[in-house]
C-alpha positions in Angstrom: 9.3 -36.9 8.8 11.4 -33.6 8.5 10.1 -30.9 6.2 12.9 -31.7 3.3 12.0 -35.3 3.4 8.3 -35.0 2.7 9.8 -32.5 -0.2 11.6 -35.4 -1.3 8.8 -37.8 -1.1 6.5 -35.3 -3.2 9.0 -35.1 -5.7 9.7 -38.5 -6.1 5.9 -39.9 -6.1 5.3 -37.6 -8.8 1.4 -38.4 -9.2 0.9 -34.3 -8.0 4.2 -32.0 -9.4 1.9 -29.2 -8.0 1.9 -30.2 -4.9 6.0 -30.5 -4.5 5.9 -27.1 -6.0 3.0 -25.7 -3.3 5.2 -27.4 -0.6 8.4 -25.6 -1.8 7.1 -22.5 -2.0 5.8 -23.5 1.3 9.0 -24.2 2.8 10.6 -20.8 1.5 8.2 -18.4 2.5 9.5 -16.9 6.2 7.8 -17.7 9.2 8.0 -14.4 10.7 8.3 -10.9 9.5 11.1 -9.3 11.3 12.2 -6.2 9.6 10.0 -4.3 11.9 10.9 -6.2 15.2 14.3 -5.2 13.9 13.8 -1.1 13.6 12.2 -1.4 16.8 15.1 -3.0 19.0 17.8 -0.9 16.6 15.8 2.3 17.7 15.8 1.2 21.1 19.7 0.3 21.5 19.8 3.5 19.8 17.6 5.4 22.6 19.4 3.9 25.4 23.2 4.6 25.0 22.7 7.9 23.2 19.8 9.7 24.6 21.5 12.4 26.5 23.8 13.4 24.0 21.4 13.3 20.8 19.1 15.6 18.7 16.1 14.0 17.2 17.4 14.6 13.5 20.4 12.5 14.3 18.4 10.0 16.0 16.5 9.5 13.3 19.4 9.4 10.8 21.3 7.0 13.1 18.1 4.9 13.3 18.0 4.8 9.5 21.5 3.7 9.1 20.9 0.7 11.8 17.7 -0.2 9.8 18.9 0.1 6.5 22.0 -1.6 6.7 21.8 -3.2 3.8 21.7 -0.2 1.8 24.3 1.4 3.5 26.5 -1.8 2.6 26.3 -1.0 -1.0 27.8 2.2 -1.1 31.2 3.2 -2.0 32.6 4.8 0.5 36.0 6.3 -1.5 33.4 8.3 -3.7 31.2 9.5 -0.6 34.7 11.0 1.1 35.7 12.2 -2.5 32.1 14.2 -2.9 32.2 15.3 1.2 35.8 16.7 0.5 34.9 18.6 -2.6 31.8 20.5 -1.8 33.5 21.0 1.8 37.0 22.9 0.3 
């Protein structure tokens, strides 16, 4: 039996709704963490094709862009080149 099924079974026995509910929350929780596995190959792309050319503060702020993506992809980018332009004229 797949891993949905036996979620289907629990929910249609019924004799235990705690258990279908265990066994879903079961089911959602991730099997590994990789947010860290993920800094740590970003930094190391990040090491390898840039090395010679790069300080360490924009290592570190190209390694926080890779790692942070998600962050990054909520910004609005019209207002960020509006607020460079003024404070650089």
């Amino acid at each position: 039996m797949s891993a949905p099924e036996i979620l289907q079974f629990f929910t249609a026995v019924d004799c235990y709704p705690n258990v279908s509910v265990a066994y879903r929350i079961l089911l959602t929780v991730p099997v590994t963490i990789a947010s860290a596995e993920r800094s740590f190959s970003k930094l190391k792309l990040l090491k390898n094709c840039l090395r010679s050319t790069m300080s360490q503060d924009r290592l570190n702020g190209l390694a926080m862009c890779c790692i942070e993506k998600d962050v990054l992809d909520k910004i609005d980018l019209d207002t960020l080149i509006n607020d460079f332009a003024s404070r650089n004229v």
